[in-house]
PATORLUM-316355 format. One record per atom (N, C-alpha, C, CB): residue in one letter; atom name; x, y, z. Coordinates in Angstrom, 3 decimals, always signed. Glycine has a CB too. Example, Ala and Ser with C-alpha at 12.3 -4.5 7.8 and 13.67 -1.06 7.14 Angstrom:
residues 2
  aa  at        px        py        pz
   A   N   +13.190    -5.690    +7.800
   A  CA   +12.300    -4.500    +7.800
   A   C   +13.200    -3.300    +7.800
   A  CB   +11.308    -4.473    +9.046
   S   N   +12.850    -2.250    +7.080
   S  CA   +13.670    -1.060    +7.140
   S   C   +12.900    +0.030    +7.870
   S  CB   +14.084    -0.598    +5.725
END
This chain:
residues 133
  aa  at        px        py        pz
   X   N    +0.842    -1.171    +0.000
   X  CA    +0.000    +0.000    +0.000
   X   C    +0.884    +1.229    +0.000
   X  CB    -0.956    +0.001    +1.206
   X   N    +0.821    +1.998    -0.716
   X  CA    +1.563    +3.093    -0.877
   X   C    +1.216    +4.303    +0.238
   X  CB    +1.348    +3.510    -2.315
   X   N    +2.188    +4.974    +0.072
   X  CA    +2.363    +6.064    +1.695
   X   C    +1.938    +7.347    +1.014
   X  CB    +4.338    +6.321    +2.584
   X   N    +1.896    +7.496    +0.032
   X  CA    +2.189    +8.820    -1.031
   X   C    +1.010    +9.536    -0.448
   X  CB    +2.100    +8.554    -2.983
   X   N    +0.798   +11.002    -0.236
   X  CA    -0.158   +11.647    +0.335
   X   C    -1.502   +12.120    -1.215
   X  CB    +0.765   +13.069    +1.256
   X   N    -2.253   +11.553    -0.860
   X  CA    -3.815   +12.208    -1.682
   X   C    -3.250   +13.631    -2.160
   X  CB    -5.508   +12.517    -0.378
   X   N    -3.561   +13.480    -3.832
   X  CA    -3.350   +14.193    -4.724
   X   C    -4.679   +15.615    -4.056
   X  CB    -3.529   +13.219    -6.320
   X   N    -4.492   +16.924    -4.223
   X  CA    -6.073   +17.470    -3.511
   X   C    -6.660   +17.143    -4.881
   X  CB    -6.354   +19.463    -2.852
   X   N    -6.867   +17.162    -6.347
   X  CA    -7.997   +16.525    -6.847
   X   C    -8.765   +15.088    -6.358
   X  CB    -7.622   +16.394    -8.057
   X   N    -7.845   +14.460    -5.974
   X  CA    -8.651   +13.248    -4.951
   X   C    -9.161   +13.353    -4.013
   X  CB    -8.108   +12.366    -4.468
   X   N    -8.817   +13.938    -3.439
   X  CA    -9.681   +14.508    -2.012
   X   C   -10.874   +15.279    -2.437
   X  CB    -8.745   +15.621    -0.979
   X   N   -10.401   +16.183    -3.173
   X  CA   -12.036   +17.000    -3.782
   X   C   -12.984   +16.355    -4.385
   X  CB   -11.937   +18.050    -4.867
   X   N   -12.672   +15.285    -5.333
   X  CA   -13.483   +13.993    -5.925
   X   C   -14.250   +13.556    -4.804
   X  CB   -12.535   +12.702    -6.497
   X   N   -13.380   +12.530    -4.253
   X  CA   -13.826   +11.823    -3.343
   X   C   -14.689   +12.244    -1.926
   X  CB   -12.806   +11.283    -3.128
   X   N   -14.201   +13.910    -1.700
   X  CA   -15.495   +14.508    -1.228
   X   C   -17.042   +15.088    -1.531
   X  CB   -15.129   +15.187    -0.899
   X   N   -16.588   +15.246    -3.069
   X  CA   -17.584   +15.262    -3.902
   X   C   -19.047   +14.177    -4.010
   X  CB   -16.832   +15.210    -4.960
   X   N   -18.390   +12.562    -4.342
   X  CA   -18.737   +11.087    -4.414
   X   C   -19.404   +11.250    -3.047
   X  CB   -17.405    +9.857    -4.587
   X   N   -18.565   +11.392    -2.104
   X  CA   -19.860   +10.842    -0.439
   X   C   -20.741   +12.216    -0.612
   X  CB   -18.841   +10.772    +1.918
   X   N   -20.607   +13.394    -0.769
   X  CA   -21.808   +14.323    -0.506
   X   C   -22.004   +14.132    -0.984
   X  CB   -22.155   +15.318    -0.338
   X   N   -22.090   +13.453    -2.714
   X  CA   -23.687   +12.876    -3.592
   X   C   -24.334   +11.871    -2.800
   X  CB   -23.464   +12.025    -5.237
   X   N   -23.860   +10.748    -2.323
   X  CA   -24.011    +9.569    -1.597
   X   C   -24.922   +10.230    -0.507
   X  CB   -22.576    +8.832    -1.091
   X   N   -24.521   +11.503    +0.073
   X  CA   -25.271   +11.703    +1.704
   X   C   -26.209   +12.276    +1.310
   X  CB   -24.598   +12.571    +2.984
   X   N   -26.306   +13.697    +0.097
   X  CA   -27.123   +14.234    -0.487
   X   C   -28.513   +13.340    -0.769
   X  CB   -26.443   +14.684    -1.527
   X   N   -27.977   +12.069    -1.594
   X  CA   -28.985   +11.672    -1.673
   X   C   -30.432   +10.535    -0.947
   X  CB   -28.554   +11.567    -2.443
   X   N   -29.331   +10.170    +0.054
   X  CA   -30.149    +9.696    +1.187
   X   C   -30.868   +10.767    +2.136
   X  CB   -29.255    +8.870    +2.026
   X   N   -30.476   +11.653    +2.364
   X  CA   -30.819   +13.244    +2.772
   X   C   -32.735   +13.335    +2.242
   X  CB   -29.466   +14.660    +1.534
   X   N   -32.568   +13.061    +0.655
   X  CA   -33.009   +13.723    -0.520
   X   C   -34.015   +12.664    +0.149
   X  CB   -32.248   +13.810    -2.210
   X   N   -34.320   +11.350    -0.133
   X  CA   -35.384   +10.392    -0.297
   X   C   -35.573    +9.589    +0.998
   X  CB   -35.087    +9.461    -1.484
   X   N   -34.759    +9.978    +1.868
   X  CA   -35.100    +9.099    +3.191
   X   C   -36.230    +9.516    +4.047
   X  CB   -33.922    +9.076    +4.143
   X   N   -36.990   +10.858    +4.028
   X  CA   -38.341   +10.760    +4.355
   X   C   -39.339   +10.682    +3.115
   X  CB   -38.654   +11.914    +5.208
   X   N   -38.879   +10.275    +2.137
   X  CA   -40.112   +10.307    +1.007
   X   C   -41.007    +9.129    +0.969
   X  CB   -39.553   +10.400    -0.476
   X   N   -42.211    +8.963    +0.496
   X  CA   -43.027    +7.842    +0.747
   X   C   -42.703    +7.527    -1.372
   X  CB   -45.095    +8.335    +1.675
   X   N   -43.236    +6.346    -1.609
   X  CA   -43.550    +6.065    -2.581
   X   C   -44.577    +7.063    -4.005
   X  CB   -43.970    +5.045    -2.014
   X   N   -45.467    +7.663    -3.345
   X  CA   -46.060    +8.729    -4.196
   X   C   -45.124    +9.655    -3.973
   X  CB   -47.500    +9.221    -3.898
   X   N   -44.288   +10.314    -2.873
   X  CA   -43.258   +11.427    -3.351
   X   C   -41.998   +11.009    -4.250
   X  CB   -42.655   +12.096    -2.068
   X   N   -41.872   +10.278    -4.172
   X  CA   -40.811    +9.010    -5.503
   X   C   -41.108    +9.281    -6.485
   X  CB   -40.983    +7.307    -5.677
   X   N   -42.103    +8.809    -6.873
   X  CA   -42.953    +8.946    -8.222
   X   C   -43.426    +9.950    -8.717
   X  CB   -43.930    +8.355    -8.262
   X   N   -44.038   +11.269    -8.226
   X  CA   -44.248   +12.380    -8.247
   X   C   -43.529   +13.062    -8.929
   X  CB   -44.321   +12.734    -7.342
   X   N   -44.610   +13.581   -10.671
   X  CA   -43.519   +14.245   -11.484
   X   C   -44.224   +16.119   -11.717
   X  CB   -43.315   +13.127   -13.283
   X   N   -43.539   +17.023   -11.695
   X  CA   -44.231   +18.089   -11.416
   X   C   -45.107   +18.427   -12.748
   X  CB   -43.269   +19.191   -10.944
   X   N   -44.820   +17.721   -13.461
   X  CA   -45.850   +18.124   -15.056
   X   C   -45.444   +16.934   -15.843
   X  CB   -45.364   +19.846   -16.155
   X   N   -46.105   +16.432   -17.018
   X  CA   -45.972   +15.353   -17.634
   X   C   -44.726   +15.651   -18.263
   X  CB   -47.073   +14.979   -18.451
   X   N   -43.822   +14.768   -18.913
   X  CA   -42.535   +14.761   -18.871
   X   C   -41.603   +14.766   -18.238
   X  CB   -42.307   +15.207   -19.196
   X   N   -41.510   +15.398   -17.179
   X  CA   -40.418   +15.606   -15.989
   X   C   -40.384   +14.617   -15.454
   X  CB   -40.568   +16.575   -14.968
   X   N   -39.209   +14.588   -15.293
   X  CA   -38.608   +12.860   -14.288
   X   C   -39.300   +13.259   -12.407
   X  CB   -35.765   +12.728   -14.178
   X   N   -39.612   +12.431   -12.583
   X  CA   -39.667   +12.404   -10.572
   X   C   -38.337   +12.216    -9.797
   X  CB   -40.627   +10.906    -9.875
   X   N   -38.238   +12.225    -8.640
   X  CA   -36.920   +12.046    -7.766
   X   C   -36.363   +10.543    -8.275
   X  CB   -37.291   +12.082    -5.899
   X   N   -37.536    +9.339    -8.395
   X  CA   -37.050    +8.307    -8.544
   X   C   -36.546    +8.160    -9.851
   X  CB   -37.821    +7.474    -8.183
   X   N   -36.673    +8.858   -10.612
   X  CA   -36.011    +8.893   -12.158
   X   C   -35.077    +9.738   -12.054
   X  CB   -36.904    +9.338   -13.400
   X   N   -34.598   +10.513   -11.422
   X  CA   -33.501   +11.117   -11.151
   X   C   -32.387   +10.411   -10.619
   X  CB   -33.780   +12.007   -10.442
   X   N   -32.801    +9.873    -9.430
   X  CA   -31.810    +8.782    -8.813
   X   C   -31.516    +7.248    -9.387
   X  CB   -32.323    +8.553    -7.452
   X   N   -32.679    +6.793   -10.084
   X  CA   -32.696    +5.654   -11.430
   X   C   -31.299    +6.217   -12.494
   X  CB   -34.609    +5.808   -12.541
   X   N   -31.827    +7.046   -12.845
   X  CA   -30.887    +7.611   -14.278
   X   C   -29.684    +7.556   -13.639
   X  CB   -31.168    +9.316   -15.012
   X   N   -29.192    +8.131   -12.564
   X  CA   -27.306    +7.997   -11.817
   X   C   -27.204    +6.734   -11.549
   X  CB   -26.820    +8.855   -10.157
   X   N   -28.373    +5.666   -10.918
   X  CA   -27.395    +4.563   -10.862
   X   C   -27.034    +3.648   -12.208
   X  CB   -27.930    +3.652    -9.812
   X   N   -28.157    +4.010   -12.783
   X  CA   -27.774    +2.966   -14.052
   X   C   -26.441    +3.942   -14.955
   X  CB   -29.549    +2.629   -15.313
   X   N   -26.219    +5.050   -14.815
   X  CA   -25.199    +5.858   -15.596
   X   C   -24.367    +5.218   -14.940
   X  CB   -25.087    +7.430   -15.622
   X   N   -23.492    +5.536   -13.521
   X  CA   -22.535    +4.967   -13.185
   X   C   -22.213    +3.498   -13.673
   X  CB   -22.615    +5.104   -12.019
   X   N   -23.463    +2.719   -13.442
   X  CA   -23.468    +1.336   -14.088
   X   C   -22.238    +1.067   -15.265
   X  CB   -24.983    +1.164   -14.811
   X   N   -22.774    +1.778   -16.243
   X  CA   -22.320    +1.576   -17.651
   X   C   -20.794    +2.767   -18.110
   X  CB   -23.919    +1.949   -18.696
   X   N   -21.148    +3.754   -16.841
   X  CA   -19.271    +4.387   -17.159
   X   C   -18.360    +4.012   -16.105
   X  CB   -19.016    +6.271   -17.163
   X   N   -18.768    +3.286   -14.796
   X  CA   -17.688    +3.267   -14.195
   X   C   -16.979    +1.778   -14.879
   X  CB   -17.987    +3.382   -12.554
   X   N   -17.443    +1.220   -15.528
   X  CA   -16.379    +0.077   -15.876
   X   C   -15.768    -0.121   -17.070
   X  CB   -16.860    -1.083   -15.711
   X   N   -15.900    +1.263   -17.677
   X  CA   -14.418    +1.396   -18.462
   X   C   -13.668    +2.112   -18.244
   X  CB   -14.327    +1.616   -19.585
   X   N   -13.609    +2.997   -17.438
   X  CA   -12.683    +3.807   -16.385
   X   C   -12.023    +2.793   -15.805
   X  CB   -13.410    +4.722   -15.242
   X   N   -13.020    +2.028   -14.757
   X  CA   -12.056    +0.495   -14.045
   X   C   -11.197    -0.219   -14.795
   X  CB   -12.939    -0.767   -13.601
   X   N   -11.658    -0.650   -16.214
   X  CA   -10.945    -1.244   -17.031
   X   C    -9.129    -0.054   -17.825
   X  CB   -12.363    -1.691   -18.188
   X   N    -9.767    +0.880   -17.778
   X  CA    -8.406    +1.542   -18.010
   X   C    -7.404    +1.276   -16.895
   X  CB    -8.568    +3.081   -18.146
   X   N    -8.018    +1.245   -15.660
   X  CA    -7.130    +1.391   -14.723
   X   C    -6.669    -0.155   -14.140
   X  CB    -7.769    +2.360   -13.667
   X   N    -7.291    -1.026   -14.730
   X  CA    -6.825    -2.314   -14.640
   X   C    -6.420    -3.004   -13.074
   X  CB    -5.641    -2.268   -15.553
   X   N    -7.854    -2.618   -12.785
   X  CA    -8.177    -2.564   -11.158
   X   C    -9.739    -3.232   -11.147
   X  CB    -8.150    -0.694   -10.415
   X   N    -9.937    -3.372    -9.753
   X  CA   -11.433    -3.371    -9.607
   X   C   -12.413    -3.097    -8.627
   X  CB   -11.730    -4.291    -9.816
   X   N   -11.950    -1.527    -8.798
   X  CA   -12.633    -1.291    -7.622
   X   C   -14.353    -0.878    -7.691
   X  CB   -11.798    -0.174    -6.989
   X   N   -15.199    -0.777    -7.230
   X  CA   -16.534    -0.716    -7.467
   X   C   -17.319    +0.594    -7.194
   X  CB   -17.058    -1.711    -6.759
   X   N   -16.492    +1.245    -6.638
   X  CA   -17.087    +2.645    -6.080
   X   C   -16.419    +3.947    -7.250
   X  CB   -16.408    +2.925    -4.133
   X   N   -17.090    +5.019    -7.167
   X  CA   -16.597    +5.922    -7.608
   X   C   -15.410    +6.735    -6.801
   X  CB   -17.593    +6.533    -7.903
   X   N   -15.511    +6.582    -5.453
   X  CA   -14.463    +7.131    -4.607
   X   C   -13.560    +5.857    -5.025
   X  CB   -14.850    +7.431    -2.835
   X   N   -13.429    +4.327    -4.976
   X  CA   -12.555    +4.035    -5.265
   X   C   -11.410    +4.174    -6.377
   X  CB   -12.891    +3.421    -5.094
   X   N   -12.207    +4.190    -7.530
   X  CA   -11.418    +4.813    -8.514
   X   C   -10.873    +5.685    -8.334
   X  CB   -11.829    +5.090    -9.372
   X   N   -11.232    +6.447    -7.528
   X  CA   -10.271    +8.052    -7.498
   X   C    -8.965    +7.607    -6.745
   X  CB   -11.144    +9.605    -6.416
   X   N    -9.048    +6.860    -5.332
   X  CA    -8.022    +5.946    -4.593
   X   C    -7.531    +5.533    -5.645
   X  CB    -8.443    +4.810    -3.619
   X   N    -7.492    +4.544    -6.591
   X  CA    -6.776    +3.951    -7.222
   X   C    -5.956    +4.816    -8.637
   X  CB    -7.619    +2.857    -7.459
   X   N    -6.625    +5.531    -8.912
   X  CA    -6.459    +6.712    -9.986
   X   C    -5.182    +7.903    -9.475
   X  CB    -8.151    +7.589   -10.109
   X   N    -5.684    +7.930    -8.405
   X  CA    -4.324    +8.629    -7.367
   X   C    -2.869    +8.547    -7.627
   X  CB    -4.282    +7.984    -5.979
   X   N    -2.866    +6.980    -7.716
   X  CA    -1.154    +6.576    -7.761
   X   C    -1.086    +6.864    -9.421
   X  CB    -0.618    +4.537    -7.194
   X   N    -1.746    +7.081   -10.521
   X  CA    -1.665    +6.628   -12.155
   X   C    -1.653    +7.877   -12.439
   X  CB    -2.890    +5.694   -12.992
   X   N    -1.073    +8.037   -13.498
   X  CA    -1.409   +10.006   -14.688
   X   C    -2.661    +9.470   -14.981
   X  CB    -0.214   +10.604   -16.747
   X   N    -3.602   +10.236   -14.740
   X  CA    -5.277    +9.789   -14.786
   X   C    -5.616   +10.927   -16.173
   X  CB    -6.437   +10.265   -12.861
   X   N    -4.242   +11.732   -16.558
   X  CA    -4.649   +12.472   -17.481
   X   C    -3.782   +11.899   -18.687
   X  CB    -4.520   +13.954   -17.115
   X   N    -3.403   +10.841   -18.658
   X  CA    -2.872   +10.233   -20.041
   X   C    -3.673    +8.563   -20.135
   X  CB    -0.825   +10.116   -19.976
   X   N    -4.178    +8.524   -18.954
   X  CA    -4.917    +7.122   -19.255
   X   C    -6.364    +7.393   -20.092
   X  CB    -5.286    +6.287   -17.675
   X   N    -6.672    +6.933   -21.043
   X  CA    -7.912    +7.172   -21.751
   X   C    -9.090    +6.148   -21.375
   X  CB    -7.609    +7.103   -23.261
   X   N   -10.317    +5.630   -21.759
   X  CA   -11.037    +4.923   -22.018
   X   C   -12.485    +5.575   -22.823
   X  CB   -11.094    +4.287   -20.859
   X   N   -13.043    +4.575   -23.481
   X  CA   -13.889    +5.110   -24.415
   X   C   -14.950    +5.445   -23.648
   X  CB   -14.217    +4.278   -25.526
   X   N   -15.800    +6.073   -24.125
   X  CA   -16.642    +6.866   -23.369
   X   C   -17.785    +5.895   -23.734
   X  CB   -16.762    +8.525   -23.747
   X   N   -19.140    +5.316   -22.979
   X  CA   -19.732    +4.061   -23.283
   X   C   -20.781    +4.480   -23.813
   X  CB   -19.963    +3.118   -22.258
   X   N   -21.486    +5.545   -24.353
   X  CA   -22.548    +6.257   -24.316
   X   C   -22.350    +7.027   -26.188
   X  CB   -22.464    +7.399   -22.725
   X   N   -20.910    +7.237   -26.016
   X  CA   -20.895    +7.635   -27.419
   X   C   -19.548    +7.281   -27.588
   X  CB   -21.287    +9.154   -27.809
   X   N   -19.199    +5.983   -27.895
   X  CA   -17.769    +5.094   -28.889
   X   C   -17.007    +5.696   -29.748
   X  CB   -18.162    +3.988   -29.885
   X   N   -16.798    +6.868   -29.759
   X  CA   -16.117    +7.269   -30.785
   X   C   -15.368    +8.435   -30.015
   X  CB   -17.010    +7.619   -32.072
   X   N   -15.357    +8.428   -28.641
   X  CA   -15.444   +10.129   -28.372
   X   C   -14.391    +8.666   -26.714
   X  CB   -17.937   +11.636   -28.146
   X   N   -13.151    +9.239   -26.526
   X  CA   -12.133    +8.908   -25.587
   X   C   -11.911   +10.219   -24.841
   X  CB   -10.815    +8.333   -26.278
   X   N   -11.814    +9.894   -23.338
   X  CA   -12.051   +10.758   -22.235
   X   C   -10.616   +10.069   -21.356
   X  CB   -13.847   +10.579   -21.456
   X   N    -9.635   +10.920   -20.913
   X  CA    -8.907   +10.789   -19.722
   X   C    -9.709   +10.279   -18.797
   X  CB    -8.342   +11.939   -19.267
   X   N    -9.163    +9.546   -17.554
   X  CA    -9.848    +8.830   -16.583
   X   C   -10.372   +10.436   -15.886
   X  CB    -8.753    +7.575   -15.548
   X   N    -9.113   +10.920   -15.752
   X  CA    -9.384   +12.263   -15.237
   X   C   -10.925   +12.955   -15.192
   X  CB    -8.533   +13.107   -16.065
   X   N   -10.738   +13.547   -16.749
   X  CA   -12.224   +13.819   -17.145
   X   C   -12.739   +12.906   -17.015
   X  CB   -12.599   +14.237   -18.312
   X   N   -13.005   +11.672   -17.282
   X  CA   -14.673   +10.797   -17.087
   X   C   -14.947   +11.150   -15.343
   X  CB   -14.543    +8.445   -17.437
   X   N   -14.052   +11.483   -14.111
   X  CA   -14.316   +11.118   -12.866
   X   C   -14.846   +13.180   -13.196
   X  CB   -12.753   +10.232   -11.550
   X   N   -14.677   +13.974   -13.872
   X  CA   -15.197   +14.564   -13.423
   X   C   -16.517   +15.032   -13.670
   X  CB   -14.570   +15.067   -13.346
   X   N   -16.345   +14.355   -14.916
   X  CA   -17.768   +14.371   -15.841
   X   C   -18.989   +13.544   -14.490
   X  CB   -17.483   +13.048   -17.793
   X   N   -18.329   +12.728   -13.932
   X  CA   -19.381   +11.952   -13.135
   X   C   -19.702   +12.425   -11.989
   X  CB   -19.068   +10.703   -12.866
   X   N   -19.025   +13.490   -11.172
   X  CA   -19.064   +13.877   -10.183
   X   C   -20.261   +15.259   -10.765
   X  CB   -17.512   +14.053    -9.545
   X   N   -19.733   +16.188   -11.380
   X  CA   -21.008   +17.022   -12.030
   X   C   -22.430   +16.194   -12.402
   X  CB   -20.468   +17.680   -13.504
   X   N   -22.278   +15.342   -13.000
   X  CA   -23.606   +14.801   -13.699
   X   C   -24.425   +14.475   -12.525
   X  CB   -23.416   +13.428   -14.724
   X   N   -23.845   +13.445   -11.028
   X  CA   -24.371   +13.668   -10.090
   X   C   -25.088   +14.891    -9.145
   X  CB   -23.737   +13.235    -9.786
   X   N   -24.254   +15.640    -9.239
   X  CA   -24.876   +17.161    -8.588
   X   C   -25.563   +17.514    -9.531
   X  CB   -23.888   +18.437    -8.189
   X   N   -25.434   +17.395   -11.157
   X  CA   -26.770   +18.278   -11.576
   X   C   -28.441   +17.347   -11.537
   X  CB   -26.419   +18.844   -13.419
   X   N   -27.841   +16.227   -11.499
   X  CA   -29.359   +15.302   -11.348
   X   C   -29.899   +15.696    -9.845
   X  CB   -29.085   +13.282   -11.435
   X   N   -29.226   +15.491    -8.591
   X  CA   -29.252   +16.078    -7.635
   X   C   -30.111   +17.072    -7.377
   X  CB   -28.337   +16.349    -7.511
   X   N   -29.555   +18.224    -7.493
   X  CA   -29.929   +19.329    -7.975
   X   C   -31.530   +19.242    -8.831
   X  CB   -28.701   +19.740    -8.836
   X   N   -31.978   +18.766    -9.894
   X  CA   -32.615   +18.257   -10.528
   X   C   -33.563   +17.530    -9.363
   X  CB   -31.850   +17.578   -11.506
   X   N   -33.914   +16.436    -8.946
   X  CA   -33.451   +15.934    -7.829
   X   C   -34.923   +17.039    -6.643
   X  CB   -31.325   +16.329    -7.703
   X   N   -33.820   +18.163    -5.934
   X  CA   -34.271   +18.552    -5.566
   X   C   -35.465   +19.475    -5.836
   X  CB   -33.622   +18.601    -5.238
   X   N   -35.396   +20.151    -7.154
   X  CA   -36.366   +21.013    -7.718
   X   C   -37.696   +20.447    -7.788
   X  CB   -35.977   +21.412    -8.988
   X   N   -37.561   +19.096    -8.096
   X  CA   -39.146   +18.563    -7.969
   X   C   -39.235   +18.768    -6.734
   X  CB   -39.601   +17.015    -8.349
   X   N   -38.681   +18.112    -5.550
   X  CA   -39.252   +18.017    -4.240
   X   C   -40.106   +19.432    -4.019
   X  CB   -38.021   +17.776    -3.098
   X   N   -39.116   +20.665    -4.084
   X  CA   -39.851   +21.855    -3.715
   X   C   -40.970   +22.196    -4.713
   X  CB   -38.897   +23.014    -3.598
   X   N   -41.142   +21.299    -6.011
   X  CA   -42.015   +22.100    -6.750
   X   C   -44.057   +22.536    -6.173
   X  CB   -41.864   +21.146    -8.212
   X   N   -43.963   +23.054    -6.824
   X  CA   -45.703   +23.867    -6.396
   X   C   -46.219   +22.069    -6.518
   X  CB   -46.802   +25.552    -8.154
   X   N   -47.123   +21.651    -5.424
   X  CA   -48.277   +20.741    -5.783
   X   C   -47.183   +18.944    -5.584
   X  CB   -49.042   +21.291    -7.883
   X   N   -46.081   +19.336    -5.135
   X  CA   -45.162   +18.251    -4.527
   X   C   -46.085   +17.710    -3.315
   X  CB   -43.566   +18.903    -3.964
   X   N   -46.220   +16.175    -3.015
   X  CA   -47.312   +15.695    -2.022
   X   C   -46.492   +15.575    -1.132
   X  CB   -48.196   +14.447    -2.244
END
């Protein structure tokens, strides 16, 4: 195990990753099933399609990031641990969503850390919206 001290982009990541994590238990741990589902006008995602859409995203990008890094770790904070010791800005992997388009590990961890806060975010706007049960 290496001694080397946390890069601060790892630390900022990885503080990033648990306040989505706390954010979102925060977010749905007093909600009942109709506040889940609850969309403020037809089209709009509800909370549970908000929090649906991040886990299945992570699903399908954290494991070619993992695979660049030729590790296996399962968390998004882990990758950043493991990404730590590597140039995370010369390691590539394809981006799973659109194959043609290669992202530094770097960028994909930050692309994922935003996409979380803006669903989040997202997220929250229904809760407060007018006519929320």
């Amino acid at each position: 195990m290496s001694t080397k001290t946390p890069a601060p982009w790892a630390d900022r990541l990885t503080d990033e990753f648990t306040a989505a994590d706390e954010w979102a238990t925060r977010l749905v741990q007093p909600l009942n099933t109709v506040q889940l589902n609850w969309r403020p006008r037809w089209g709009a995602w509800s909370i549970g399609q908000c929090l649906e859409h991040l886990a299945v995203s992570s699903e399908v990008y954290l494991p070619p990031i993992v695979a660049s890094l030729a590790g296996r770790p399962r968390l998004a904070r882990e990758v950043v641990w493991l990404a730590q010791h590597l140039d995370v800005n010369r390691i590539r992997f394809v981006n799973p969503f659109v194959w043609v388009i290669r992202f530094t590990v770097g960028t994909g961890l930050e692309i994922l850390s935003q996409h979380e806060r803006r669903h989040l975010q997202q997220a929250e706007r229904v809760r407060g919206a007018m006519g929320f049960p």
